[in-house]
C-alpha positions in Angstrom: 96.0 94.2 107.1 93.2 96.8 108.3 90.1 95.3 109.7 86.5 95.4 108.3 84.4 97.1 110.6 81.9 100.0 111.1 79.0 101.3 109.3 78.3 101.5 105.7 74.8 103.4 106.4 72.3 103.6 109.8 70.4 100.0 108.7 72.9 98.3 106.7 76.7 96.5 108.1 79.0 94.8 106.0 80.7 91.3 107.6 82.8 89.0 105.5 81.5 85.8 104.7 82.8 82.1 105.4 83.5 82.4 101.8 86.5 84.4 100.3 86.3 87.4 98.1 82.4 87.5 99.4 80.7 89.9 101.6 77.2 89.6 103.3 74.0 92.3 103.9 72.5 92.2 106.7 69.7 94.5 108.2 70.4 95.8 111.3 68.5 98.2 113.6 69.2 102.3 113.3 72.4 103.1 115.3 72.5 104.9 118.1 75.7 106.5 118.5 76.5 108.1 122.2 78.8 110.5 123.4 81.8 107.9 124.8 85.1 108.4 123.6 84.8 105.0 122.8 82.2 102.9 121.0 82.3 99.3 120.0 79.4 96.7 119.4 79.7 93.3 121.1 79.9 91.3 118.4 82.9 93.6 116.7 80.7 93.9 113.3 80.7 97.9 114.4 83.9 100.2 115.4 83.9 103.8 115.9 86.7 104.8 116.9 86.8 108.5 118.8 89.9 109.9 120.5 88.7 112.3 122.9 92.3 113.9 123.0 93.0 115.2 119.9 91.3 118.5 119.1 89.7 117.9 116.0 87.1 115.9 118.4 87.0 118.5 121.1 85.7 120.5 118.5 83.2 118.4 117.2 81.5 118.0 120.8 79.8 121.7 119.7 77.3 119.4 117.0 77.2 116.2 118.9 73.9 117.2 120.4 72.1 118.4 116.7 73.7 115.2 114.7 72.9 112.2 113.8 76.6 111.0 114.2 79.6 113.4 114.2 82.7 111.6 113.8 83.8 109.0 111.2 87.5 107.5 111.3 88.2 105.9 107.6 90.8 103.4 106.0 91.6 105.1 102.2 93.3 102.4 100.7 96.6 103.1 97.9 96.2 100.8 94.8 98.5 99.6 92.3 98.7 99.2 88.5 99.5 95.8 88.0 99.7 96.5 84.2 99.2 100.2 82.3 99.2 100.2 78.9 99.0 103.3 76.8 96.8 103.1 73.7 96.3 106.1 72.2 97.0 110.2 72.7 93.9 112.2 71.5 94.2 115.5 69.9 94.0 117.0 73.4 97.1 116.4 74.1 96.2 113.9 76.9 96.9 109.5 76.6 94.3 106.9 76.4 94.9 104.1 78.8 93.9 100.5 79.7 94.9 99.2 83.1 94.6 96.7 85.9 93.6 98.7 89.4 94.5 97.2 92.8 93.9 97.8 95.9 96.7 97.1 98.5 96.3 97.3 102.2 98.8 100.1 102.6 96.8 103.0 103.6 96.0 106.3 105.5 93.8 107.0 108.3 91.3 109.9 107.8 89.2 111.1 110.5 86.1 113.7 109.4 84.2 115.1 112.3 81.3 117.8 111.7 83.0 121.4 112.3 80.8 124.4 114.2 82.2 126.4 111.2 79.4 127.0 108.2 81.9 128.5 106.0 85.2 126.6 106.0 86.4 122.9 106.0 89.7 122.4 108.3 92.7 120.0 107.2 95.4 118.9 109.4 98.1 116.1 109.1 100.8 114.8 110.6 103.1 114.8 107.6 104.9 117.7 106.2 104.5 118.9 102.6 101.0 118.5 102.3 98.5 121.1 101.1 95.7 121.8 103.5 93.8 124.5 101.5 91.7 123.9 98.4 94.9 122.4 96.4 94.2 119.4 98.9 92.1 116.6 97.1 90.1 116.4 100.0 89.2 119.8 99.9 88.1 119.3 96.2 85.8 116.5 97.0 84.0 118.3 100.1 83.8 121.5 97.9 82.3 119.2 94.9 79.9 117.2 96.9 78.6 120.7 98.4 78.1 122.3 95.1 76.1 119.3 93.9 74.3 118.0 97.0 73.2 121.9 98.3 74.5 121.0 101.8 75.8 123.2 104.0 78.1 120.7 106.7 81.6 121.7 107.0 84.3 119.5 108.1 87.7 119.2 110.5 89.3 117.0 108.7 92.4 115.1 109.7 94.9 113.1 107.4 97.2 110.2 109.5 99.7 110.0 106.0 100.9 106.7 105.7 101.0 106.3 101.6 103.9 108.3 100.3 103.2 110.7 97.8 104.7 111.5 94.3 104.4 107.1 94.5 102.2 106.3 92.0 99.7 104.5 94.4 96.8 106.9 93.8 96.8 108.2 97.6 95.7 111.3 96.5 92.4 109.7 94.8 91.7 107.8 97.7 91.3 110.5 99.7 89.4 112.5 97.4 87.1 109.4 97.0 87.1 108.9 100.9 86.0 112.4 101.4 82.7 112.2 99.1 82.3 109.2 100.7 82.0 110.3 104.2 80.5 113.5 103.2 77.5 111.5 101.8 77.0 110.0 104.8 77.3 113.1 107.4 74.5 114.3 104.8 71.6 111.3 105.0 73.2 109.3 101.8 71.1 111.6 99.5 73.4 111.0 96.6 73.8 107.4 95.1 77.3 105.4 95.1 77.3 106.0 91.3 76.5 109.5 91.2 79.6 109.8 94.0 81.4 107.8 91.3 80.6 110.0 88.0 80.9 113.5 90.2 84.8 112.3 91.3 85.7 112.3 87.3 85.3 115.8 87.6 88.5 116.6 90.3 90.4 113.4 88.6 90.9 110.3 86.3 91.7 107.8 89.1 89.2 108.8 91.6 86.2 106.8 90.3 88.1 103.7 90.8 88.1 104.3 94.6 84.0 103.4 94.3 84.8 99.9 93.1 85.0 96.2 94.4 89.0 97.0 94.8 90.1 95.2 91.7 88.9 97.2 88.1 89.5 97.0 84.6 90.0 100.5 84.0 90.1 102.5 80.6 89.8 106.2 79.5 85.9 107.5 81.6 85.5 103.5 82.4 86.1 101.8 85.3 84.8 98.5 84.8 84.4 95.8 88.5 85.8 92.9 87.9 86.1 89.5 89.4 89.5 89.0 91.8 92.3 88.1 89.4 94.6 87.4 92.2 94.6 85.4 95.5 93.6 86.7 98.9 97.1 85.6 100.6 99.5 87.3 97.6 102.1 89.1 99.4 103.3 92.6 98.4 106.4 94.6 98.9 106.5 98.5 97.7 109.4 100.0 97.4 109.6 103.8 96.7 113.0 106.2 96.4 113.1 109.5 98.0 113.2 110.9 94.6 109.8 111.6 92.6 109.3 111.3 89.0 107.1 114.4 87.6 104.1 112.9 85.7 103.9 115.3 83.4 107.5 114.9 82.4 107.3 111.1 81.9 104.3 111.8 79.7 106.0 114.3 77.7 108.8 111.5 77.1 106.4 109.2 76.2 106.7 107.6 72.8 103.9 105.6 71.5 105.8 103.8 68.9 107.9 102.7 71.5 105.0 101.2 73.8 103.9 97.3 74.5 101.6 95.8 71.4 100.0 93.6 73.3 96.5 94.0 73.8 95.7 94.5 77.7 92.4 92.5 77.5 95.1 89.5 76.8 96.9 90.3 79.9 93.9 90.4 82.2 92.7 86.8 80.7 96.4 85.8 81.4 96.3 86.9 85.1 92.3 85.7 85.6 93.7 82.4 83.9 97.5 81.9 85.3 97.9 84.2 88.0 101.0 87.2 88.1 104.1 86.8 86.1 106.8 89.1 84.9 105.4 89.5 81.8 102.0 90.3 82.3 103.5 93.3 83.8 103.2 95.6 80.9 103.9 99.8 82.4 104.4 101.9 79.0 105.2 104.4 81.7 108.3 102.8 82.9 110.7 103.7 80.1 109.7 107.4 80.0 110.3 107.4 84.0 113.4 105.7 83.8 114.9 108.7 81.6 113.3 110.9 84.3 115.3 109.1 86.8 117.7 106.6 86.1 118.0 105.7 89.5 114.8 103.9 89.5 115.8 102.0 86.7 118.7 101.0 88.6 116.2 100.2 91.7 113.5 97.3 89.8 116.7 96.0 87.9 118.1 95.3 91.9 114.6 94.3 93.3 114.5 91.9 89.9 118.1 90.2 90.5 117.6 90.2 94.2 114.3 88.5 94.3 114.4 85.8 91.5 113.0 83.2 92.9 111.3 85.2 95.6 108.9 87.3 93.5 106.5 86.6 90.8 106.9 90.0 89.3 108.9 93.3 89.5 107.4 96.6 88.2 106.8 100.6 88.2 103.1 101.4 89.8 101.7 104.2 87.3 103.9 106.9 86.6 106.5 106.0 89.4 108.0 106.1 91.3 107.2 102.9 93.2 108.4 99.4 92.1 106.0 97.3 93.5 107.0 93.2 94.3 104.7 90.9 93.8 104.7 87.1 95.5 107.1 87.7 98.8 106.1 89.8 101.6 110.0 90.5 102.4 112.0 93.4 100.9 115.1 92.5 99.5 118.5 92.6 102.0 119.8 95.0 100.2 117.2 98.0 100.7 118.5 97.4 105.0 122.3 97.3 104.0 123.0 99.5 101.2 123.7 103.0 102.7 122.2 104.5 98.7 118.9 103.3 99.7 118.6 104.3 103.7 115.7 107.0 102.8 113.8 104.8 100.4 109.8 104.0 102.0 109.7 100.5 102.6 106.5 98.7 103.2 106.5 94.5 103.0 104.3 92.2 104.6 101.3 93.8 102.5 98.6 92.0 100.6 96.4 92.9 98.0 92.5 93.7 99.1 88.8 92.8 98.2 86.0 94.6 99.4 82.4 94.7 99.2 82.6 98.2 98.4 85.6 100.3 99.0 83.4 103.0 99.1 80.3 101.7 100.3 82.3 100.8 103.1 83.0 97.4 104.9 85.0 99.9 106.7 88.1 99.5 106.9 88.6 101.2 110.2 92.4 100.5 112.3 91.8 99.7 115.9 
């Protein structure tokens, strides 16, 4: 699990408290960041990680001298949908939904340094198949938080991939929400965490969830903190095919007479009250996905069989195509031996996350 260091502003840190799901203010003096490649408080409640190799931070030496701080290195965490229900689809065409948000401790690394460039943002990454222009989320954000905030910084920005995408796990959103994030803070914090949150709805549904506690009650322009449903120590598996399933596809498959009737406030007083179980884990989104591609059908029904005993619950993560495990941190055998599933992404030994702020950040920063 990523650590909780660094800064959350220049007279404010973040440290957990003794007790769980807690997290103490504490004033501290204005930092003074220097030019080391490398700079760490004594007592560990600060990390800033630099690495004077890679270029992105050669460049940056250019505003060192005019800057407050040049270089941030983030933790944007995935989440998962531990139920979705589908309520309603408006005369827009697009679905009203009411779901359980959670952050996991799966993923990417995002560093921003301040770029010489007035006119252009740079993206890099180390994965493939990613767009670095203005497609990008990230590219979104820092566009949106210029247009509203007036500044004029410009970033190098570069993505260390680890969530998969086309997984459900709201990667994507993360980012985004990392980006206005750091942004803020390379520009003074003139903008509230709330106004960060309501600006995000503009570039996507899920980002505004990326400015919460990490655990959120989340309906159609709500996103509503609540307190942890689930234990600290709960293990997770994700599990995710090489196949994706197109979202729009397994919405236009979608039939609402064919959805859950429970009612999804009842299944977050189940989990505050009783913890996971199978069925508390409501997706509407699974049966639509499962025509998209059978194969992933195939996949939770071998996860289920295969962990009975092991896991409290088997699902789909949003619109796929991830089946998450809930209770064990250890895949099932059959994901190492069966040649069918050799290019699946396989990440056990996760746990779900609580944070002060995700966004207001503890930070989750990786040595």
């Amino acid at each position: 699990m990523a650590s909780s260091h660094l800064l959350c502003n220049h007279n404010l840190y973040f440290s957990p408290s003794s007790k769980k799901g807690h997290w103490s203010i504490t004033p501290r003096p204005k930092l003074q960041f220097q030019r080391n490649p490398f700079v760490k408080s004594s007592n560990k409640q600060l990390e800033v990680v630099y690495d004077p190799d890679e270029r992105l931070n050669k460049l940056a030496d250019e505003v060192d001298k005019e800057a407050p701080f040049s270089r941030l290195t983030l933790f944007s965490p995935c989440k998962i949908n531990v139920f979705l229900r589908i309520t309603n689809k408006r005369e827009d065409g697009y679905h009203d939904l009411a779901s359980l948000f959670h952050t996991v401790s799966l993923g990417d690394i995002i560093k921003f340094s301040l770029s010489p460039s007035k006119t252009k943002d740079r993206l890099s990454t180390n994965v493939s198949g990613v767009p670095l222009d203005d497609r990008n989320l990230i590219i979104k954000a820092l566009n949106l938080y210029r247009k509203k905030t007036g500044s004029n910084n410009f970033f190098l920005v570069h993505l260390d991939k680890k969530v998969p995408t086309g997984a459900g796990l709201g990667g994507g959103s993360s980012n985004a929400a990392t980006a206005l994030w750091a942004a803020n803070q390379f520009n003074g914090c003139v903008a509230t965490e709330k106004e960060l949150q309501e600006w995000s709805s503009e570039i996507g549904s899920d980002i505004p969830f990326f400015f919460s506690h990490g655990a959120a009650y989340c309906m159609v322009e709500v996103v509503q903190d609540i307190s942890p449903p689930l234990p600290f120590d709960i293990p997770v598996v994700l599990i995710k095919p090489k196949d994706t399933c197109s979202t729009a596809e397994v919405y236009k498959r979608l039939r609402l007479d064919q959805t859950s009737k429970v009612d999804p406030l009842t299944l977050l007083e189940k989990i505050s009250r009783n913890g996971i179980s199978q069925d508390v884990c409501i997706n509407d989104l699974e049966p639509p996905a499962f025509e998209v591609l059978p194969s992933l059908k195939r996949l939770k029904h071998r996860v289920t069989v295969a962990g009975r005993g092991q896991y409290n619950a088997v699902f789909m993560s949003g619109s796929g195509s991830t089946i998450v495990g809930i209770g064990s941190p250890d895949p099932p055998q059959f994901v190492y031996d069966d040649d069918d599933y050799r290019d699946v992404f396989l990440s056990g030994k996760l746990q779900v996350i609580y944070l002060s702020k995700i966004l207001n950040r503890s930070i989750f920063l990786k040595p």
